[in-house]
Residue frames as a rotation matrix with the C-alpha (Angstrom) as fourth column:
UNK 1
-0.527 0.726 0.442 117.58
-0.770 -0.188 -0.609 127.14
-0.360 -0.661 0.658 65.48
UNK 2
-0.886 0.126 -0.446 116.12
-0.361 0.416 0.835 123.75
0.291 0.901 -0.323 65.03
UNK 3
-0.050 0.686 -0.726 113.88
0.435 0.669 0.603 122.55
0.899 -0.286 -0.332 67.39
UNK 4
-0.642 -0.310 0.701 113.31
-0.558 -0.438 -0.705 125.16
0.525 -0.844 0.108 70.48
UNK 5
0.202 0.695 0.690 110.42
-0.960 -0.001 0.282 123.26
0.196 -0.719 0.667 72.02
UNK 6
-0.771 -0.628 -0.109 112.06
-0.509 0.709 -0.488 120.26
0.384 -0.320 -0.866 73.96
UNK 7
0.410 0.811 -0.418 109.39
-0.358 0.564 0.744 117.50
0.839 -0.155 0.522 75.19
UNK 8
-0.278 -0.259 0.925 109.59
-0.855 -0.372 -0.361 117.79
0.438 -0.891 -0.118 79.03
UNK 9
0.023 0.245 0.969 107.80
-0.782 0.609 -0.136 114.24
-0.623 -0.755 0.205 79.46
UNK 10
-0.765 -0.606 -0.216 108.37
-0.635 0.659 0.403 110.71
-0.102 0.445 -0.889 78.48
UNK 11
-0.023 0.999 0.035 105.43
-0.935 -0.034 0.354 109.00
0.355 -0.025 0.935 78.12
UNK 12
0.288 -0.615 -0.734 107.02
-0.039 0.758 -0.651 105.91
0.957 0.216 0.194 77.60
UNK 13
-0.753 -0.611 -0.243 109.19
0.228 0.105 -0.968 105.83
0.617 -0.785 0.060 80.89
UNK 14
-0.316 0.554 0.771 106.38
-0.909 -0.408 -0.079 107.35
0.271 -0.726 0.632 82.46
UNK 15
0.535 0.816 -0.220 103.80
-0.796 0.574 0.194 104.62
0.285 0.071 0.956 81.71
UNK 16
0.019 -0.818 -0.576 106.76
-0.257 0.552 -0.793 102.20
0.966 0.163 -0.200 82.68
UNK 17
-0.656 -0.599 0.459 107.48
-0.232 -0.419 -0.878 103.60
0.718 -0.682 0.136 85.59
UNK 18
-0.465 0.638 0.613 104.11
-0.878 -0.421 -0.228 103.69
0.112 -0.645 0.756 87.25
UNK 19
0.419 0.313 -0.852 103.51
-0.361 0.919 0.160 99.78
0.833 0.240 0.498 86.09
UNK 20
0.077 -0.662 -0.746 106.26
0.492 0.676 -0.549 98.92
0.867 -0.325 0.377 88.23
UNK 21
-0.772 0.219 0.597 105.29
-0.610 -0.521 -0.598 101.09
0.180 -0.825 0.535 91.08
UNK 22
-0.129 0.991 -0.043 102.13
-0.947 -0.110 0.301 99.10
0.293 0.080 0.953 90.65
UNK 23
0.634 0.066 -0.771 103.20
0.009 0.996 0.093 95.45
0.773 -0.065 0.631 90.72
UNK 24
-0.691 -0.711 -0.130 105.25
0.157 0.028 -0.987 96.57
0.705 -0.703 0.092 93.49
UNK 25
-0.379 0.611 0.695 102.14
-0.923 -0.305 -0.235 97.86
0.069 -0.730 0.680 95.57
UNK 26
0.528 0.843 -0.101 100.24
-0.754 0.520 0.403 94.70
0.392 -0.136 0.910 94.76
UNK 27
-0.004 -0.691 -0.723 103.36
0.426 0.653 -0.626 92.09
0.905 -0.311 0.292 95.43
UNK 28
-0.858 -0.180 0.481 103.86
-0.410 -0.325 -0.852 94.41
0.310 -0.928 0.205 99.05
UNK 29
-0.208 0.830 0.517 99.61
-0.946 -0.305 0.109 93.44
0.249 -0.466 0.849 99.70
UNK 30
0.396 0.004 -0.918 100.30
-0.330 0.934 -0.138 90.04
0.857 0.358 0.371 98.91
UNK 31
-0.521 -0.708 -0.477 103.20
0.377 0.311 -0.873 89.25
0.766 -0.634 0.105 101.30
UNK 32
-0.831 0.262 0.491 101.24
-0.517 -0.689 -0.508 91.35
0.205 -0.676 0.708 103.70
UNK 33
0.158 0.923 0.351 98.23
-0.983 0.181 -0.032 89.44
-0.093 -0.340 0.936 103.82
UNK 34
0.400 -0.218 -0.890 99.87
-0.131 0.948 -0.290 86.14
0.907 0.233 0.350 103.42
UNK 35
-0.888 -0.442 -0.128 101.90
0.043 0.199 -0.979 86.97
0.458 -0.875 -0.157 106.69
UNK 36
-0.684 0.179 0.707 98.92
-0.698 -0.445 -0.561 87.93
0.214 -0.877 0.430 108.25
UNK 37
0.575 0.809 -0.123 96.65
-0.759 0.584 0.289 84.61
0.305 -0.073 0.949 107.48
UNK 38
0.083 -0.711 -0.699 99.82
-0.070 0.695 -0.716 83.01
0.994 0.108 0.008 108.37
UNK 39
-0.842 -0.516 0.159 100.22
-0.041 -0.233 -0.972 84.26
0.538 -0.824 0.175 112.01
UNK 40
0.004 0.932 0.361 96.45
-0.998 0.023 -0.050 82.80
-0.055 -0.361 0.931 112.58
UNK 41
0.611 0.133 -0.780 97.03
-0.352 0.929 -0.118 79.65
0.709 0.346 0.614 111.55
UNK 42
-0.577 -0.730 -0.367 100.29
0.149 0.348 -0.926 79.49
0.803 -0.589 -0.092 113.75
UNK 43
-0.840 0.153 0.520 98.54
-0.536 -0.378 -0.755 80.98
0.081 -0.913 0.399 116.77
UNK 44
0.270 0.906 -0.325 95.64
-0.892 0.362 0.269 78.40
0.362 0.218 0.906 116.12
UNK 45
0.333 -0.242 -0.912 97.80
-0.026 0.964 -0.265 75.27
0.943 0.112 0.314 116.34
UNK 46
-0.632 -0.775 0.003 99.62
0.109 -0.093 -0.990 76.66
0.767 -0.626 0.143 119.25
UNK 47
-0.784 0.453 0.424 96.76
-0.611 -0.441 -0.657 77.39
-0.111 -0.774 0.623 121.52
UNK 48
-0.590 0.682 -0.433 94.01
0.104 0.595 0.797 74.40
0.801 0.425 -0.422 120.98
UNK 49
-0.004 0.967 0.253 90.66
-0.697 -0.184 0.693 74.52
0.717 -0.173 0.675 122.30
UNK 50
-0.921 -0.223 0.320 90.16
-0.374 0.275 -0.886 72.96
0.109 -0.935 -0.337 125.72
């Protein structure tokens, strides 16, 4: 009987884990608002003021 109480969380891996969940959310808002100031600019050039 050495050790019955087993440690059920990593902290480590946790705190890991959730970083890289994170720079994934913020890299996804990027690209996401980059298309969308992109597809104004195109539809600007394409349609000129009369």
């Amino acid at each position: 009987m050495k050790n019955l109480i087993l440690p059920l969380v990593n902290w480590g891996m946790g705190a890991i884990i959730i970083g890289v969940f994170a720079i994934v959310c913020i890299v996804m808002i990027v690209v996401i608002y980059n298309l969308a100031n992109s597809d104004k600019e195109k539809n600007d050039t394409t349609h000129p003021e009369v």
